[in-house]
C-alpha positions in Angstrom: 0.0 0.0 0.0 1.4 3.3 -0.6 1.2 6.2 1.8 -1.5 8.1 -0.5 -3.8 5.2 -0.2 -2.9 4.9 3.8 -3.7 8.6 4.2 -7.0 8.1 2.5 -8.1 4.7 3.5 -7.8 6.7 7.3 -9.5 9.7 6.0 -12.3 7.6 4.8 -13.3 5.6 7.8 -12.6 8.6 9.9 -15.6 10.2 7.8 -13.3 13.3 7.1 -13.5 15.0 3.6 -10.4 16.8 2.7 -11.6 19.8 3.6 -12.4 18.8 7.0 -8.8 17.3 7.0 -6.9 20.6 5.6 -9.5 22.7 8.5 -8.0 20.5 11.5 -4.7 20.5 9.8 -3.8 23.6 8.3 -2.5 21.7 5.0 -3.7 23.4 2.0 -6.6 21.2 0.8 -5.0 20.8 -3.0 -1.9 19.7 -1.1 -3.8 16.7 0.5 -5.0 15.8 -2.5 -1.7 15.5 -4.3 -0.6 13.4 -1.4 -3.3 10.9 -1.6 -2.2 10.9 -5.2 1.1 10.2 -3.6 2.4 13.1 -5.9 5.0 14.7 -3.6 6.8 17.4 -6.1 4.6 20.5 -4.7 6.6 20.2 -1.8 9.6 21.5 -1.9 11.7 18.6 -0.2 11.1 15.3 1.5 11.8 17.1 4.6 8.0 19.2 4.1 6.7 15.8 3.0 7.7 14.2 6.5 6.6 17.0 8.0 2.7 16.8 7.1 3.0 13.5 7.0 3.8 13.7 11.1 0.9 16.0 11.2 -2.0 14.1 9.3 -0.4 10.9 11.3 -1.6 12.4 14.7 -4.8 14.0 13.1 -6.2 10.4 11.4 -5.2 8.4 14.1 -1.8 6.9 12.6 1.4 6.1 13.9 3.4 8.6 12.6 7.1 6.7 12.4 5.5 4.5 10.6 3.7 6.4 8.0 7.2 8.4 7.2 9.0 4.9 7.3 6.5 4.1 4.4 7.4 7.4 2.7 11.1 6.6 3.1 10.5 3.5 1.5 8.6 4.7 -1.3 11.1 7.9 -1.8 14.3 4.8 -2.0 12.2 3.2 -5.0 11.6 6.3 -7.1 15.4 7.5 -6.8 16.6 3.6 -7.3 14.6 4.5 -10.9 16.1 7.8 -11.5 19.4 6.6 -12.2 18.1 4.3 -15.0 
């Protein structure tokens, strides 16, 4: 599972729309929706990325080491493909 569809799959059976999520949050609503798209280039840096990961972690009920170990993984496949 990637960390777009973990982030949603919570949202969902939390009964939160993305704009109730980016309310509680702060995150811009568009930017919640490009990470459940698990699009992470509007960023500016995997260190943002971590960052609201951490915070929709504690917001939907995650555990948030675990939801940027997920991230780290997927961020170690897509730059094993960039150098091909």
């Amino acid at each position: 599972m990637s960390v777009g569809v973990t982030i949603k799959n919570a949202r969902v059976v939390l009964g939160l729309t993305t704009a109730d999520l980016a309310s509680s949050t702060k995150i811009r609503e568009s930017m919640l929706v490009a990470l459940e798209a698990d699009d992470f280039d509007c960023f500016g840096g995997a260190a943002y990325v971590r960052g609201h990961l951490k915070v929709l972690a504690n917001c939907l009920r995650l555990d948030p080491y675990s939801l940027v170990a997920e991230f780290a993984g997927f961020q170690s496949q897509v730059s094993v493909f960039e150098r091909y």
